[in-house]
N, CA, C and O atoms as a GROMACS GRO file, in nm:
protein
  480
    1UNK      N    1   4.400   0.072   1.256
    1UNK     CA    2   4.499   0.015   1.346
    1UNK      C    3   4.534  -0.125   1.294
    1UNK      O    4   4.445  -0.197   1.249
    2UNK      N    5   4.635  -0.156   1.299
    2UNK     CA    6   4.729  -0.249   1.234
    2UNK      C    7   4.706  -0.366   1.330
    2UNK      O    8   4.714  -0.332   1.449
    3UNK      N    9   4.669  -0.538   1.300
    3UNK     CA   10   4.682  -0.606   1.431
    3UNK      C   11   4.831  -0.682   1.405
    3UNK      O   12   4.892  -0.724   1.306
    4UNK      N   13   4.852  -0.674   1.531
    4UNK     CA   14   5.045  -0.760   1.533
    4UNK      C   15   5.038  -0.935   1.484
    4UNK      O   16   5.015  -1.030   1.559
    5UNK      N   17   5.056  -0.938   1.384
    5UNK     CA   18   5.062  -1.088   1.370
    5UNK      C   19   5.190  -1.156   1.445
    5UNK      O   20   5.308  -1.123   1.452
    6UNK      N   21   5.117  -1.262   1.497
    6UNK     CA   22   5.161  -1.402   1.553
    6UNK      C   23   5.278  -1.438   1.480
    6UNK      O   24   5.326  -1.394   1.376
    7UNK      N   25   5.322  -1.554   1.579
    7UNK     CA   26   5.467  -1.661   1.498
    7UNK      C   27   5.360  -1.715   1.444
    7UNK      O   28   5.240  -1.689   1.456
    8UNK      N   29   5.461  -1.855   1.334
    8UNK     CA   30   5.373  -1.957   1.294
    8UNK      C   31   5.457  -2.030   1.383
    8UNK      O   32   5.544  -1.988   1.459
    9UNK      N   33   5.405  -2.183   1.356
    9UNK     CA   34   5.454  -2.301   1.384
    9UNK      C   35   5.393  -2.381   1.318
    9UNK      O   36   5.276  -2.372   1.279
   10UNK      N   37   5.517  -2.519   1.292
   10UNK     CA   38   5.443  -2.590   1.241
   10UNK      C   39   5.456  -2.742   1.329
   10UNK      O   40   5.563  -2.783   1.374
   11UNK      N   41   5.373  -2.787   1.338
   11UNK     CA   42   5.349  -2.950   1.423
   11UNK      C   43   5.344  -3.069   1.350
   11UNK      O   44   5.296  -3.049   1.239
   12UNK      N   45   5.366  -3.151   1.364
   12UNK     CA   46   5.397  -3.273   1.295
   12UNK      C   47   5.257  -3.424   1.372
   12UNK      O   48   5.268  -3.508   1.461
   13UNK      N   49   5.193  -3.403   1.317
   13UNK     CA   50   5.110  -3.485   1.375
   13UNK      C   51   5.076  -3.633   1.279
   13UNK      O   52   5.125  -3.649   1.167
   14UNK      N   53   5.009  -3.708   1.328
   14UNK     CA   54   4.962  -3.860   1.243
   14UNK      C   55   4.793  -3.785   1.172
   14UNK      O   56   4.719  -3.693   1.208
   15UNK      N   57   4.793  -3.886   1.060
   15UNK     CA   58   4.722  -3.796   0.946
   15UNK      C   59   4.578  -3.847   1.046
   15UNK      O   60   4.485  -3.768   1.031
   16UNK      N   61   4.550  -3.959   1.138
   16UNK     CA   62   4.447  -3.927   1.205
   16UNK      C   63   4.401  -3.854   1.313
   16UNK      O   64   4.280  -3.851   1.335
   17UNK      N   65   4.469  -3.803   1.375
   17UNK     CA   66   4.552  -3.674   1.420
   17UNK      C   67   4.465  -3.571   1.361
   17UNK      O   68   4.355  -3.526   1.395
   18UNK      N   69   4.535  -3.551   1.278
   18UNK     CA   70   4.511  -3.402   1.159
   18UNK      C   71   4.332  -3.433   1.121
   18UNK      O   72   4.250  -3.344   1.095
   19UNK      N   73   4.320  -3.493   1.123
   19UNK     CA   74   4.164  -3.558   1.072
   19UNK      C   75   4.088  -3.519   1.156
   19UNK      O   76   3.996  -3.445   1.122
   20UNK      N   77   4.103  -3.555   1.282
   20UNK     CA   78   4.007  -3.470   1.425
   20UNK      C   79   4.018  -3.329   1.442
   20UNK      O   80   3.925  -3.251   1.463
   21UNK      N   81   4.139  -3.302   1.431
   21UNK     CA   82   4.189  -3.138   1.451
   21UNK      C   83   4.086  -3.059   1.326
   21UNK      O   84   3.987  -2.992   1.358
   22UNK      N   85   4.112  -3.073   1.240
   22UNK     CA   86   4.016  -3.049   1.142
   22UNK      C   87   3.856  -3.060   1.131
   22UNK      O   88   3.795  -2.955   1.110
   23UNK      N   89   3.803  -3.150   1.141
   23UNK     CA   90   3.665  -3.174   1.214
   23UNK      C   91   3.632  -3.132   1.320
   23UNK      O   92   3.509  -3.122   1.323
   24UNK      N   93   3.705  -3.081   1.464
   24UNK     CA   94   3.717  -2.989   1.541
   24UNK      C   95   3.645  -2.867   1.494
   24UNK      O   96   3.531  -2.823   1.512
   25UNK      N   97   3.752  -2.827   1.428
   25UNK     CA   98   3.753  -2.667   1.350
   25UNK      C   99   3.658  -2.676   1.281
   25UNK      O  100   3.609  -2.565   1.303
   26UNK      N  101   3.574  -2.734   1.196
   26UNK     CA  102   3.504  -2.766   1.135
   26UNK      C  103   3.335  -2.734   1.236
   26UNK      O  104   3.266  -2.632   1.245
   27UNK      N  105   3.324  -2.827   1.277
   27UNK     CA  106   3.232  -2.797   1.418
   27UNK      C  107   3.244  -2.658   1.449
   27UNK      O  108   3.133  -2.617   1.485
   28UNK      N  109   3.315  -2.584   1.451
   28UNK     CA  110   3.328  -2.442   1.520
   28UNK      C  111   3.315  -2.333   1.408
   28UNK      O  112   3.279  -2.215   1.412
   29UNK      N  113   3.349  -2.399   1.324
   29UNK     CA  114   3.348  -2.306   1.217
   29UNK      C  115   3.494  -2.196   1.142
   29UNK      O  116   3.506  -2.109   1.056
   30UNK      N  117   3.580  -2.270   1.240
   30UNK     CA  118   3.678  -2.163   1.230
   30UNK      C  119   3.806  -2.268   1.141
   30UNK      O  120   3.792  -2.386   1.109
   31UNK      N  121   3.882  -2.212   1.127
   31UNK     CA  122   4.002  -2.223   1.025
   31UNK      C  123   4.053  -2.339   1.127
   31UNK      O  124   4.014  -2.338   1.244
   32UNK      N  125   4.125  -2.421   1.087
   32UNK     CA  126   4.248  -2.523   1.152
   32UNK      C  127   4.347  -2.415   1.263
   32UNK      O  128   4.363  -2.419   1.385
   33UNK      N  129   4.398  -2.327   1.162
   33UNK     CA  130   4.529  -2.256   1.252
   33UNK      C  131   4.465  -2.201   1.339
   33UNK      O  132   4.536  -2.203   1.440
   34UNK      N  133   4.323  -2.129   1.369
   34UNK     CA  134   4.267  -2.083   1.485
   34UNK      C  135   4.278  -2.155   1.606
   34UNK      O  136   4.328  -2.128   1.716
   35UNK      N  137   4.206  -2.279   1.546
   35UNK     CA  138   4.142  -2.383   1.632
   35UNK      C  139   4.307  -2.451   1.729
   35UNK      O  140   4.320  -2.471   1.850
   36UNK      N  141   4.414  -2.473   1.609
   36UNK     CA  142   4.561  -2.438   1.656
   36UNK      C  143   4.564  -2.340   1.753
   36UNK      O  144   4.612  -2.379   1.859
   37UNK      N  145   4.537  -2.254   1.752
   37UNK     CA  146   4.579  -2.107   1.820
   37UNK      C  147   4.567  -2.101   1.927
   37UNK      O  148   4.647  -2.061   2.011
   38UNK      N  149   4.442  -2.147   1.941
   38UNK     CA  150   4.312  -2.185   2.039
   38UNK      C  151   4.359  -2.264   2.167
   38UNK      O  152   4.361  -2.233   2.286
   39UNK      N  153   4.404  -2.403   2.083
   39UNK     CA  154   4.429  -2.511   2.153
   39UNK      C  155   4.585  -2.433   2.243
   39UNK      O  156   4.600  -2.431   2.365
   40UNK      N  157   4.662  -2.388   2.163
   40UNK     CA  158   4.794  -2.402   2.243
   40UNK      C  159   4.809  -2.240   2.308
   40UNK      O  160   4.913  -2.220   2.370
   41UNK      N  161   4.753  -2.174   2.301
   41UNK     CA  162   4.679  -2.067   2.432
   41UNK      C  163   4.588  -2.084   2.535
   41UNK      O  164   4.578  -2.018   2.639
   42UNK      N  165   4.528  -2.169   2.501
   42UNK     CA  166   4.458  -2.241   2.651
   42UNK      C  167   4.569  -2.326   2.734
   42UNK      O  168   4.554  -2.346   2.855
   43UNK      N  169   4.701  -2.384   2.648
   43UNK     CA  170   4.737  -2.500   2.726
   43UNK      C  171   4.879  -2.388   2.842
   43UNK      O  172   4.926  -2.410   2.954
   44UNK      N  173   4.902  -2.263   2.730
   44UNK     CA  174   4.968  -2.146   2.792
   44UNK      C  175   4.897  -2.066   2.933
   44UNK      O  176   4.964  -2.022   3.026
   45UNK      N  177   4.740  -2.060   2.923
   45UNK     CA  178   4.686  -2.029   3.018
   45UNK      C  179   4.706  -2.152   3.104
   45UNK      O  180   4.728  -2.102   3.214
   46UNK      N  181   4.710  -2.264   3.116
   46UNK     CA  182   4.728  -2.351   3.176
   46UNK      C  183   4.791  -2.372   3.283
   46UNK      O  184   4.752  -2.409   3.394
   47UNK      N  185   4.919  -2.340   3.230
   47UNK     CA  186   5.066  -2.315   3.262
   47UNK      C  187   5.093  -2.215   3.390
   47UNK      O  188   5.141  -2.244   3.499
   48UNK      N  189   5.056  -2.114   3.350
   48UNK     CA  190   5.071  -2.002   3.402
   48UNK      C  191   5.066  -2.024   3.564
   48UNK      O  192   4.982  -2.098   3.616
   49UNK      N  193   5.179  -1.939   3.650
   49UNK     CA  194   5.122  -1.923   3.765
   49UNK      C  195   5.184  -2.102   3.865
   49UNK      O  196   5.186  -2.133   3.984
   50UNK      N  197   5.220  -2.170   3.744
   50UNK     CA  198   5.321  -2.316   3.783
   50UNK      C  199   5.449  -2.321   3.787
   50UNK      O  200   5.504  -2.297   3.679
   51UNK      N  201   5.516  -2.344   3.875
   51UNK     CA  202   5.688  -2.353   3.863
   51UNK      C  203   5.761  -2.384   3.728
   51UNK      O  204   5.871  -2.347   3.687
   52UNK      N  205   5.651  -2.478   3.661
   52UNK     CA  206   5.698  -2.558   3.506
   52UNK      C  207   5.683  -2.409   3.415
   52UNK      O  208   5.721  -2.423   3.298
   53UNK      N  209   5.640  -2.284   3.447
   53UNK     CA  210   5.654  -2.204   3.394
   53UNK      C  211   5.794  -2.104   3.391
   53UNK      O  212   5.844  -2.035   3.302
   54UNK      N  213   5.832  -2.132   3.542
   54UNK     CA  214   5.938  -2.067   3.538
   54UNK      C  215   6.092  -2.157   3.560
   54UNK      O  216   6.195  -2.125   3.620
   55UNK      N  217   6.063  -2.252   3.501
   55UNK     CA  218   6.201  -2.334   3.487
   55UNK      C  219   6.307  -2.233   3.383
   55UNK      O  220   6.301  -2.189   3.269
   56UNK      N  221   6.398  -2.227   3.494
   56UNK     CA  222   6.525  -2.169   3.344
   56UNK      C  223   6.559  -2.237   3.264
   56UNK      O  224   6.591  -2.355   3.279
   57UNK      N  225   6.558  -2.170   3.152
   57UNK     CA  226   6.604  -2.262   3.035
   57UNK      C  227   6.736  -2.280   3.014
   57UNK      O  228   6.770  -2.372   2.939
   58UNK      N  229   6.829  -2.202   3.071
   58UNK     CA  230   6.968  -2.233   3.109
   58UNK      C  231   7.030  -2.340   3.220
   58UNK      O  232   7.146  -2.381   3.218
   59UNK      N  233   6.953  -2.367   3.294
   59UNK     CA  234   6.996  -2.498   3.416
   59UNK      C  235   6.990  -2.631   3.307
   59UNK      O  236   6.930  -2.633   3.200
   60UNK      N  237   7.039  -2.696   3.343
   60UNK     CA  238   7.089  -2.810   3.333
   60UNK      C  239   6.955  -2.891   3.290
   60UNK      O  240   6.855  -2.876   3.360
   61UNK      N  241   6.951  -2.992   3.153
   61UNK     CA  242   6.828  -3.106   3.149
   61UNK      C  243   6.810  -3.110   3.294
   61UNK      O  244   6.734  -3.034   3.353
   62UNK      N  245   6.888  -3.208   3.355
   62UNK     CA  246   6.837  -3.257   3.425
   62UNK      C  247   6.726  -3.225   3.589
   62UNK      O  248   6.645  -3.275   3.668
   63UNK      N  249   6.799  -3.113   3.555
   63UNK     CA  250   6.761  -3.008   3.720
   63UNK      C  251   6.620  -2.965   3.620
   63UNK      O  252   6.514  -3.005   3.669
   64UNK      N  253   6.610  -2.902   3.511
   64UNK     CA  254   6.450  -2.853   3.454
   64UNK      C  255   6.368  -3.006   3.478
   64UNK      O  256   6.245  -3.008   3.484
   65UNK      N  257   6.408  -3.067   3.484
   65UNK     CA  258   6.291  -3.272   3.420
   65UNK      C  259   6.296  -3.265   3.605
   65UNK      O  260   6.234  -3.370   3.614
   66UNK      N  261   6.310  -3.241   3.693
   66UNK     CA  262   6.350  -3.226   3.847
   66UNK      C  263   6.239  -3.158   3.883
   66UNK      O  264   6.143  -3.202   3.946
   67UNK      N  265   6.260  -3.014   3.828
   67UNK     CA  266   6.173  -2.853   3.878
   67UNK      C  267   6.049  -2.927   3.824
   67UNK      O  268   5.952  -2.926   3.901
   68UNK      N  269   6.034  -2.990   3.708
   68UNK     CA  270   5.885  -2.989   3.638
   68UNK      C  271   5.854  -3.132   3.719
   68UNK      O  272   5.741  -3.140   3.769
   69UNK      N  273   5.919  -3.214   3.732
   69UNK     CA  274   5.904  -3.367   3.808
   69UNK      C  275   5.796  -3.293   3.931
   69UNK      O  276   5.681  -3.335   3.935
   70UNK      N  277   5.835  -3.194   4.017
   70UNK     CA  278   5.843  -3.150   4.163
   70UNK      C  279   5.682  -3.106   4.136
   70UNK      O  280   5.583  -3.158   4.188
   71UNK      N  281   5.687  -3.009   4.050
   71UNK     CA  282   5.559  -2.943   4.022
   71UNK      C  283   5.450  -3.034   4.009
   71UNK      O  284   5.350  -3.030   4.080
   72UNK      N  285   5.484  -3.153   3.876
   72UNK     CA  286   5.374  -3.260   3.858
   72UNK      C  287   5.332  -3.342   4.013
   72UNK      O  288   5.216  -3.366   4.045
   73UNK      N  289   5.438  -3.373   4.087
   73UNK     CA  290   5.367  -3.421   4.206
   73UNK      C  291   5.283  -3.357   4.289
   73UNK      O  292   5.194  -3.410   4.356
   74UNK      N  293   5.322  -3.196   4.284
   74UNK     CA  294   5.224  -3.129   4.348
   74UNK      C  295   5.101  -3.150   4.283
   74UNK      O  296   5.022  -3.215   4.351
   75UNK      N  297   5.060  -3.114   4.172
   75UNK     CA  298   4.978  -3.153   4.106
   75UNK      C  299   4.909  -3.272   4.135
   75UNK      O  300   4.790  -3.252   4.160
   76UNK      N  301   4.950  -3.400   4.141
   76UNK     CA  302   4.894  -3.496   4.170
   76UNK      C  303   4.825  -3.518   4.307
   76UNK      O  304   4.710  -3.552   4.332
   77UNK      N  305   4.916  -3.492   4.378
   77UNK     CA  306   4.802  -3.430   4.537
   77UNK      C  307   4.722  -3.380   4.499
   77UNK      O  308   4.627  -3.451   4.465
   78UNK      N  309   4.715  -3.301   4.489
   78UNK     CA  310   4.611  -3.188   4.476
   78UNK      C  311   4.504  -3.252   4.440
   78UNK      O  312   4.401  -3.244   4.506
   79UNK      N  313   4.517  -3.354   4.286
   79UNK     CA  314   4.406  -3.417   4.229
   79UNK      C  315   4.348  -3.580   4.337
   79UNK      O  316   4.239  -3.637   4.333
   80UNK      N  317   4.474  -3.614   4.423
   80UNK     CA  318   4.469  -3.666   4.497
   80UNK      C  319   4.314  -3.663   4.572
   80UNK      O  320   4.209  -3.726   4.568
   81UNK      N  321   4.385  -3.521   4.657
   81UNK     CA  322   4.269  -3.490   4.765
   81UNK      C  323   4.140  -3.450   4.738
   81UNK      O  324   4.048  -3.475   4.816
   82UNK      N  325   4.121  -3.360   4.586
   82UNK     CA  326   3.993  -3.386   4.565
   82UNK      C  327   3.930  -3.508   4.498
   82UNK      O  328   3.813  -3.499   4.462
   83UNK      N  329   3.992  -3.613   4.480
   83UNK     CA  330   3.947  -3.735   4.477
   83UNK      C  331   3.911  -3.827   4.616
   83UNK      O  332   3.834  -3.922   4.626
   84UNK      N  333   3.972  -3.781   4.691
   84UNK     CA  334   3.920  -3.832   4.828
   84UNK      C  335   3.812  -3.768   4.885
   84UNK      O  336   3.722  -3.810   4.958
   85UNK      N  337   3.843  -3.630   4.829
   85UNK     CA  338   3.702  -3.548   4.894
   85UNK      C  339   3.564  -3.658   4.804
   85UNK      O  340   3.481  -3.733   4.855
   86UNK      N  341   3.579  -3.638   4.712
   86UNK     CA  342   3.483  -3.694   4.633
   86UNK      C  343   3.409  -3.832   4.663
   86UNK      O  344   3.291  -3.866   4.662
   87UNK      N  345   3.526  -3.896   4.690
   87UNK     CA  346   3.493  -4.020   4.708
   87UNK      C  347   3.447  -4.026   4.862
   87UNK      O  348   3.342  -4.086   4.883
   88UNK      N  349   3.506  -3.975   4.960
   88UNK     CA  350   3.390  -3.957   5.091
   88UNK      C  351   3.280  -3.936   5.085
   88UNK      O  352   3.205  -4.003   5.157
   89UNK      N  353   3.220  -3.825   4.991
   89UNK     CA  354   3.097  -3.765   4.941
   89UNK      C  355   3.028  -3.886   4.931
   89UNK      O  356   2.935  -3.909   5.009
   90UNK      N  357   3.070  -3.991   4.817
   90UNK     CA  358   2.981  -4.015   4.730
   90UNK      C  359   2.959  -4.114   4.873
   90UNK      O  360   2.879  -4.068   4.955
   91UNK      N  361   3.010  -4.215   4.899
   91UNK     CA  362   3.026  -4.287   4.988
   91UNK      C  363   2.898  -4.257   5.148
   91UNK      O  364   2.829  -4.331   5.218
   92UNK      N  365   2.933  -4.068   5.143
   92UNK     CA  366   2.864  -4.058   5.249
   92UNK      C  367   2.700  -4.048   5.221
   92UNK      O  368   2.616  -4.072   5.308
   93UNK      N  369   2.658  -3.999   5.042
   93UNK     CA  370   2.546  -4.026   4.999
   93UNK      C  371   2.502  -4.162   4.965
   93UNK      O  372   2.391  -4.168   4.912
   94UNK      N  373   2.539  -4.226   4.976
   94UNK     CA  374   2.487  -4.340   4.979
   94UNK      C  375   2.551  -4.456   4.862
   94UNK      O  376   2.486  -4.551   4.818
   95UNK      N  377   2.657  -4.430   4.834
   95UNK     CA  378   2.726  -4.512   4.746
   95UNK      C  379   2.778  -4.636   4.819
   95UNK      O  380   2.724  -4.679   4.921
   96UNK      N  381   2.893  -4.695   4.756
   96UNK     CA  382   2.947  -4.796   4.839
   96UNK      C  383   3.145  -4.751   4.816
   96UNK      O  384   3.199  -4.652   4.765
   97UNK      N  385   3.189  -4.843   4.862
   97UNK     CA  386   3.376  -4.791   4.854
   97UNK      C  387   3.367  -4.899   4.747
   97UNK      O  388   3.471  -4.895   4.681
   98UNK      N  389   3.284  -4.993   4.703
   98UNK     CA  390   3.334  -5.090   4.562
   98UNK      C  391   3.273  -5.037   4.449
   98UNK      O  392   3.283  -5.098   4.343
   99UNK      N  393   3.194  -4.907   4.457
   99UNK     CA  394   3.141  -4.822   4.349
   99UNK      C  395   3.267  -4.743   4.336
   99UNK      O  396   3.341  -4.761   4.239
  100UNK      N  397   3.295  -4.654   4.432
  100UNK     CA  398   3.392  -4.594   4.456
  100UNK      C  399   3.545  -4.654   4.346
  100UNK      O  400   3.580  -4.590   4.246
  101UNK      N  401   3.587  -4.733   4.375
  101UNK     CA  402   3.671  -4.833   4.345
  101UNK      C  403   3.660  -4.870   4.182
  101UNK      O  404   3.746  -4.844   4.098
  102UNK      N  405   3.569  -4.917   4.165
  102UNK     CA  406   3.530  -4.938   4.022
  102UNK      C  407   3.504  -4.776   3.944
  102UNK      O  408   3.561  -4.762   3.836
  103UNK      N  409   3.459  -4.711   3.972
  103UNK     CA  410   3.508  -4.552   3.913
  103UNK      C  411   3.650  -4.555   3.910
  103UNK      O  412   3.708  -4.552   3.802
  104UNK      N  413   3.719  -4.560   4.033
  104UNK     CA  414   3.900  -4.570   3.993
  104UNK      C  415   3.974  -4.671   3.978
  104UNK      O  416   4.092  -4.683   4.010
  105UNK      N  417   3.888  -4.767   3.914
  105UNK     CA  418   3.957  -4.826   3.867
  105UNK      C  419   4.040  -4.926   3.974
  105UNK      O  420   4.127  -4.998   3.924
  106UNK      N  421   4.019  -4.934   4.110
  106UNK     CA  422   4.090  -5.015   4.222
  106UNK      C  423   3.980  -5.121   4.270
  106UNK      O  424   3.860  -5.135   4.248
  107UNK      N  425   4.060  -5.178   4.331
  107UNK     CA  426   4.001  -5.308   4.488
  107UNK      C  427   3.930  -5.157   4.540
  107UNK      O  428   3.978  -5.043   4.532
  108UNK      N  429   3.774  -5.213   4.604
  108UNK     CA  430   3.719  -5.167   4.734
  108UNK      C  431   3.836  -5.164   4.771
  108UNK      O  432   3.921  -5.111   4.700
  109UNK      N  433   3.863  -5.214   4.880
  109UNK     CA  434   3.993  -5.178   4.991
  109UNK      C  435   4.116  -5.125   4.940
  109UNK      O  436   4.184  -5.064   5.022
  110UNK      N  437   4.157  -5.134   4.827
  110UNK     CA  438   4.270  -5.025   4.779
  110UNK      C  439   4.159  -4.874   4.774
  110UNK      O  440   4.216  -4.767   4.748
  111UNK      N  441   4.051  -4.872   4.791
  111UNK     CA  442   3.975  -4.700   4.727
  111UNK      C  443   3.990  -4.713   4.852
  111UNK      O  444   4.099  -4.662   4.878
  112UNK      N  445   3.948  -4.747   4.934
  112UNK     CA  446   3.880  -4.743   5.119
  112UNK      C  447   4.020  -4.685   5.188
  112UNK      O  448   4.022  -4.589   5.265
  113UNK      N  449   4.156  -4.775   5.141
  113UNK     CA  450   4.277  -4.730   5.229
  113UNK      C  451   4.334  -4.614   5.193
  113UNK      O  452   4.414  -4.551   5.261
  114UNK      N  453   4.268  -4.566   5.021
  114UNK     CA  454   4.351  -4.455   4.972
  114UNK      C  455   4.240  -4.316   5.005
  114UNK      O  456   4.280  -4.201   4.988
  115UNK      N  457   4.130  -4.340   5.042
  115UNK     CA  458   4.045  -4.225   5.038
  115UNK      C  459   3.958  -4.192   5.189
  115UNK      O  460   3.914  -4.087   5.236
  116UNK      N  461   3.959  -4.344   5.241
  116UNK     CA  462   3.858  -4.358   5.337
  116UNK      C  463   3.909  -4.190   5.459
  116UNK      O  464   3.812  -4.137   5.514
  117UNK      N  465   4.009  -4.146   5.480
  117UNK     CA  466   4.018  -4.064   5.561
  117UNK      C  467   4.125  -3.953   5.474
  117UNK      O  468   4.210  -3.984   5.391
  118UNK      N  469   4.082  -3.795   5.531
  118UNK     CA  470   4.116  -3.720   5.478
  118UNK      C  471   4.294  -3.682   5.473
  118UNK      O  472   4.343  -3.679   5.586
  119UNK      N  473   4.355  -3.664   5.403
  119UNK     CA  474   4.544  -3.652   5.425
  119UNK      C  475   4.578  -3.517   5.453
  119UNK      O  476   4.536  -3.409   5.414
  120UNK      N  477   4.663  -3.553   5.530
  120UNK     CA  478   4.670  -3.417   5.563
  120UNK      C  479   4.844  -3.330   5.482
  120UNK      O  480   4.868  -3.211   5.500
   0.00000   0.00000   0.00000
C-alpha cells in the first residue's frame, strides 16, 4: 500500500531560528521536516473546533481580522477565569494577593480587583 504524500512548504525563518528547530529535531531524533510536520499539525489540531477555523476566505480582510479579533477575546476570558480560579486557590491556600500579583506580573490590588471575586 502506497502512503499519500504531503504538500511541501517552505518557511522563511532567522538562521537562529533554524538553529533551535534543528536541535529540536535533533533531541527527538527525527528529521527537521518531521519535527516541521509535527509542529504545524499540532498548531492545526489547535485550531480546530474555533471560529478562526471557519472564517471565509472570501469575506472581506477586514470582517476575517473581526471573526478572528472576536474569537481571540473569547479566548482570553476563558484564560481570564481560569486565572482567577487559580489565583483564589492559591490565595485560599495560604498565599498572599502580592504573591499572586508578582506571578502576574501586577500591583497586589490590581491582582485583588482583577481576581479577588469570581466573573460571571
Amino acid at each position: 500500500m502506497l502512503k499519500q504524500q504531503g504538500h511541501l512548504a517552505r518557511v522563511g525563518v532567522s538562521a537562529e531560528t533554524e538553529q533551535v528547530l534543528r536541535q529540536a529535531a535533533l533531541v527527538r531524533g527525527i528529521p527537521i521536516s518531521r519535527y516541521l510536520a509535527q509542529l504545524v499539525e499540532a498548531e492545526v489540531r489547535r485550531r480546530r473546533g474555533t471560529s478562526v477555523e471557519g472564517i471565509a476566505l472570501d469575506l472581506p480582510e477586514p470582517e476575517q481580522a473581526l471573526v478572528a479579533l472576536a474569537e481571540v477575546r473569547k479566548s482570553i476570558d476563558e484564560l481570564d477565569q481560569i486565572a482567577g480560579r487559580l489565583a483564589r486557590s492559591a490565595v485560599k491556600h495560604g498565599g498572599s494577593w502580592a504573591d499572586v500579583g508578582s506571578s502576574l506580573k501586577l500591583k497586589e490590588q490590581a491582582a485583588r480587583r482583577a481576581h479577588e471575586r469570581p466573573r460571571e
